[in-house]
N, C-alpha and C positions, 0 to 999 in steps of 0.2 A: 057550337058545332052540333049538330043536329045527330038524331040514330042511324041515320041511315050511311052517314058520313061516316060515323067512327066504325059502325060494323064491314065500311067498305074498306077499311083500314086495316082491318085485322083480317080480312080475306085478303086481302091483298101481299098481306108481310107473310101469311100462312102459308099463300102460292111461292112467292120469293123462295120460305123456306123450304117447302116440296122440290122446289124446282133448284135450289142447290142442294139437297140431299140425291136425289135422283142424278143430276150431272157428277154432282162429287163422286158416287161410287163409280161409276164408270169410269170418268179419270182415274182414282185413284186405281181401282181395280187391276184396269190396262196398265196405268203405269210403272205399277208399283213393282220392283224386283225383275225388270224385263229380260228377257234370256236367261232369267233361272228359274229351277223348276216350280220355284214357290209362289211363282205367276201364279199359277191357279189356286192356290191355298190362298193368297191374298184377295182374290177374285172374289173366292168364294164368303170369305168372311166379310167381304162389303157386302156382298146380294143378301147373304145373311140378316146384314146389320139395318140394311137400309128397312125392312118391314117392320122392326123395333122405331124406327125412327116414326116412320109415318103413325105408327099408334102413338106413340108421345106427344106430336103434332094434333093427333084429331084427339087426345085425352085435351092439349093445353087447348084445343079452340072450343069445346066445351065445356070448360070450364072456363073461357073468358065470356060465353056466350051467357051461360047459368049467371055470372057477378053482372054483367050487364044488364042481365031480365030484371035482377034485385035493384037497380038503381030506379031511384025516385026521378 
């Protein structure tokens, strides 16, 4: 498998995962606790959570990028 291949791989599973972190808080946000008041308390701690997520995301894709440069 060629470099171009594997790194289109791990862009690819890194979108997947933005792209369920970003839907999931919004499901979950909306759904979570509906007609009580702790909608927005749940809301809030997605919109929260989810900017934690995206830096774990761009910490782990640089760090698979840095073990990839090393490879012979």
């Amino acid at each position: 498998m060629s470099n171009w291949t594997r790194n289109l791989i791990i862009v690819v599973v890194m979108l997947a995962l933005w792209l369920g972190v970003t839907v999931g808080v919004v499901w979950w946000g909306g759904s979570h606790g509906e007609g009580k008041p702790r909608t927005a308390y749940a809301y809030w701690m997605a919109a929260y959570g989810a900017p934690l997520c995206y830096l774990l995301l761009i910490g782990l894709y640089a760090l698979l990028m840095r073990r990839r440069r090393s490879e012979p």
